[in-house]
C-alpha positions as CSV (number, residue, x, y, z in Angstrom):
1,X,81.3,59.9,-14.0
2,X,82.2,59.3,-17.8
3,X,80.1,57.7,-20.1
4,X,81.1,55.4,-22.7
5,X,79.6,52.8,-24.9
6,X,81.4,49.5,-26.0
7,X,80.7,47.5,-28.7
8,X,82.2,44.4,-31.4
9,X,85.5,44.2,-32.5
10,X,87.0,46.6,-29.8
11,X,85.1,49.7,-30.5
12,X,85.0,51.8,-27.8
13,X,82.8,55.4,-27.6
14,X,83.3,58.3,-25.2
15,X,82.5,62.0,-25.2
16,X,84.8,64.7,-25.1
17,X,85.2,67.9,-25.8
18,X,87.7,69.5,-28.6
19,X,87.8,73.3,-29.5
20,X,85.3,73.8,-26.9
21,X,82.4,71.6,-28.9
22,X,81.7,68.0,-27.6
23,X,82.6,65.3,-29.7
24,X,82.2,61.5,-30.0
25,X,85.9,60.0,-29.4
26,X,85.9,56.7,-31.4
27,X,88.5,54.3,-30.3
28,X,89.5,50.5,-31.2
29,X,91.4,48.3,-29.5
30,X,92.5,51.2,-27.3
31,X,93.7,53.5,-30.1
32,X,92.2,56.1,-30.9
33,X,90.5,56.6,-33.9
34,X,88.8,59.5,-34.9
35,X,86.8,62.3,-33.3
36,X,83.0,62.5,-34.8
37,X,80.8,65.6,-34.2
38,X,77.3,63.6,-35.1
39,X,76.0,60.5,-34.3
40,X,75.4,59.7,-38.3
41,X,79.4,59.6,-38.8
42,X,79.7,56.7,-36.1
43,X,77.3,54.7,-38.7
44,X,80.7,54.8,-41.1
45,X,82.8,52.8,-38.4
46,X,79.8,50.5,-36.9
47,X,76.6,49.7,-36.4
48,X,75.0,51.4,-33.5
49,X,72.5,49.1,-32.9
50,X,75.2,46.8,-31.5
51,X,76.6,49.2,-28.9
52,X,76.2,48.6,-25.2
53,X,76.5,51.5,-22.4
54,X,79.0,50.2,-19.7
55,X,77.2,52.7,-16.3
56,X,80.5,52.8,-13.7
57,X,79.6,51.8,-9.8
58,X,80.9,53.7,-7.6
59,X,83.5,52.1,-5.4
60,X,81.3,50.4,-1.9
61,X,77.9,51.5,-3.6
62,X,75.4,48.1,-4.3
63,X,73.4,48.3,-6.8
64,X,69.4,47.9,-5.1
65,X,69.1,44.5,-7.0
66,X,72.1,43.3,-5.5
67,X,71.0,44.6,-2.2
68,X,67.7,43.0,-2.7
69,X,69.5,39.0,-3.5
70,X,72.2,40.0,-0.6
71,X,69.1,39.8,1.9
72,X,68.2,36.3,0.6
C-alpha cells in the first residue's frame, strides 16, 4: 500500500526509492517535480503544516466507523 500526502495548489508527496536510498518524490499537478532526500527541502516547495495523508481502502474492506453507522 503506498503512501502519499496531498496538499494546496496540486502538491502531491510520495516515497520512492532512487540509487537504492528513499527519497521524497514531489509532484504538482501530476508532474513531477523534484526528488528530496530530507524532509527540510520539502519546506522550499510548501508548507508542511498544510499537508494531508490520503490512507488507501482496500477494495470491499469498511472502515469500523462505517460499519458501526451501517448497523444504525
Amino acid at each position: 500500500m503506498e503512501t502519499r500526502w496531498v496538499g494546496p495548489d496540486g502538491y502531491e508527496i510520495t516515497a520512492a526509492t532512487r540509487g537504492g536510498c528513499q527519497v521524497l518524490r514531489l509532484w504538482r499537478y501530476g508532474e513531477f517535480v523534484t526528488d528530496c532526500s530530507a524532509v527540510d527541502e520539502l519546506r522550499l516547495y510548501l508548507d508542511l503544516a498544510d499537508l494531508c495523508e490520503v490512507i488507501t481502502v482496500p477494495f470491499g474492506v469498511r472502515s469500523p466507523r462505517a460499519r458501526t453507522e451501517a448497523l444504525r
